[in-house]
N, C-alpha and C positions, 0 to 999 in steps of 0.2 A: 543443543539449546534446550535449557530446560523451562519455555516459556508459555501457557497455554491461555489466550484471548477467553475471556467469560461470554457467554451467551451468543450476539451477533456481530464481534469484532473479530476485526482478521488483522493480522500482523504483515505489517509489509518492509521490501526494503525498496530501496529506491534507483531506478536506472539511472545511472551519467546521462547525460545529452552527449552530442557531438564534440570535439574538440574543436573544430573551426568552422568557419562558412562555408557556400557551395562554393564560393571564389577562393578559398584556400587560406583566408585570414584567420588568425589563432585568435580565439574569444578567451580575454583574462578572466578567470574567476569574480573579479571584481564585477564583473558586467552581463554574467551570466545567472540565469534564472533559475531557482531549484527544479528540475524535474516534475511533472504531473504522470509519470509513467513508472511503474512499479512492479518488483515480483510478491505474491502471497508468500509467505514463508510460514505463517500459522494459521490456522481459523480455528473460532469457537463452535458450540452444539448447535448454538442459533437458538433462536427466539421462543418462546413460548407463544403458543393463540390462547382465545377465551379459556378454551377448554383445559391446557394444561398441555398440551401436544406440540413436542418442537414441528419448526421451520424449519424444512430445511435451505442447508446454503445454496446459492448459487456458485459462490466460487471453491476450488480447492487450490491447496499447496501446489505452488509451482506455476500457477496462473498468471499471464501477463496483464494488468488492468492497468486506466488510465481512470485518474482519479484529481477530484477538484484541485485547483491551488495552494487553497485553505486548508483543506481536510487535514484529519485526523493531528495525532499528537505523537511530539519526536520523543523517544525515548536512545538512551543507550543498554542495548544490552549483549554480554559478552565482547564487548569493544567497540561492536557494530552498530552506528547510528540508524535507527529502525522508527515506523512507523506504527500504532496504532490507530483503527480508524474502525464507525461503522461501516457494517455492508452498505448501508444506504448510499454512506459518502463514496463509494465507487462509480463510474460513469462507464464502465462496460469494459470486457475482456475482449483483449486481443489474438 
């Protein structure tokens, strides 16, 4: 993937949920909720302060994080339905 996040966005894709309940009932796509759980698959340089001096990330490639409902914005790319989003919009690594 030749795709690199500018500044403090990080590229994500997105975990399935379960396929059924703890009772064993099969949840239709129609009924099931998009995921809030995700892998990094890119992150940018990060942010600049006053000075001029990046931030650094908090996360890297390959980190599992759980992130808003809402967050970030769907893209396609290489076929793969993916994420962009700020670091901010992340709610903490798993």
């Amino acid at each position: 993937m030749a795709f690199t996040p500018l500044h403090d966005r990080v590229l994500v894709r997105r975990i399935e949920g379960e396929e059924k309940t703890a009772g064993g009932l099969i949840i239709p796509d129609s009924a099931k909720e998009k995921p809030a759980e995700g892998e990094i698959m890119a992150v940018g340089a990060g942010a600049r302060d006053e000075d001029g001096d990046r931030i650094a990330m908090d996360v890297k490639v390959g980190d599992r994080v759980l992130f808003g409902k809402w967050s970030g914005t769907e893209v396609t790319i290489d076929g793969k339905e993916l994420l962009i989003m700020k670091e901010s919009d992340i709610l903490g690594i798993m």
